[in-house]
Each structure stands twice: as structure tokens, then as C-alpha cells.
N, C-alpha and C positions, 0 to 999 in steps of 0.2 A: 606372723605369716604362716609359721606350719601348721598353730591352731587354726585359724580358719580353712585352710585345706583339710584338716584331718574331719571339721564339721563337714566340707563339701563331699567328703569319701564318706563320710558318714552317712549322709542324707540321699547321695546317687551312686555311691560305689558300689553297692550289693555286696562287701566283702563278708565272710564267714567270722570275722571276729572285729567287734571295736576299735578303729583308726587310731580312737585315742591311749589307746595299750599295746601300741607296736610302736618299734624303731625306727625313726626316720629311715633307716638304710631298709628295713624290711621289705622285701619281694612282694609287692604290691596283686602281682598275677598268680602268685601262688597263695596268697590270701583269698582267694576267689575274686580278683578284678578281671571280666572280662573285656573282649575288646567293644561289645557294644555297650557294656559299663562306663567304658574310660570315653567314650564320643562326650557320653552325657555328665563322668564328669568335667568332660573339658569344656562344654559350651557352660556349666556349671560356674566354672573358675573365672570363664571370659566373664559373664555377668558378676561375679563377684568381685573381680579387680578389677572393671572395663577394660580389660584387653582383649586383643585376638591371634592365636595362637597360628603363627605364620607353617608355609606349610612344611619346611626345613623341620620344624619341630614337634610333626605327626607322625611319630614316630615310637613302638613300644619302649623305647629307653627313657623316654620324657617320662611317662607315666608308670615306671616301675618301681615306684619310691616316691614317699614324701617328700625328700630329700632331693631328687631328682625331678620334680615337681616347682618344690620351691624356688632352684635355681634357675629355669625357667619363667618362670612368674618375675623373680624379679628381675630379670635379664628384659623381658618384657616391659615392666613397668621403670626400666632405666631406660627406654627405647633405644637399647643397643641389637633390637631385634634386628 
């Protein structure tokens, strides 16, 4: 699961340094994720795990971490959204 998000931050995050060399818990916005960063990688994610990201959980805390991310995702893909 955090591998394929850390490739989706990879590929649309714009961040200043490699997904894959930071900490789950790592500060995703002070990595340089912006917030028109985080739209794209969140439509990014929908296509990746077909879901869709209810709007309770468009919110900067979702997208400040891998980690916070992931638990999302699969909170999502348990449809306990």
C-alpha cells in the first residue's frame, strides 16, 4: 500500500526530494507538496485504487503523510467511508 502511494507522490507530488526516502510520518507539505499538488495526487490515488475520496476527507491532514494517506486509502477501500 505505501509503495504504491509513495510511486503516486512520486509521479504527481512535485515534492523536493524522493517519496521513497522519507518516513511514513514525514511532513508531506514541507517536503514541497502543494495544495494543487495534493488535488492531483488525490485524483491520482482514486484511479489507482478505484476509489473516491469522500468530501469529510479533503482535508490537509489526509494528505500530510504517507501514513496518513494510507490510512485513508484503506479506510476507503474497507468502505467504512
Amino acid at each position: 500500500m505505501e509503495e504504491r502511494i509513495r510511486e503516486v507522490l512520486a509521479n504527481h507530488g512535485r515534492l523536493s526530494v524522493d517519496p521513497q526516502s522519507v518516513t511514513s510520518e514525514a511532513d508531506l507539505y514541507e517536503l514541497g507538496l502543494t495544495s494543487h499538488a495534493s488535488v492531483n495526487v488525490m485524483l491520482a490515488l482514486e484511479d489507482e485504487f478505484d476509489v473516491e475520496f469522500p468530501d469529510e476527507d479533503l482535508k490537509k491532514a489526509t494528505f500530510s503523510s504517507v501514513q496518513s494517506l494510507a490510512t485513508v486509502v484503506n479506510k476507503l477501500l474497507d468502505g467504512v467511508a
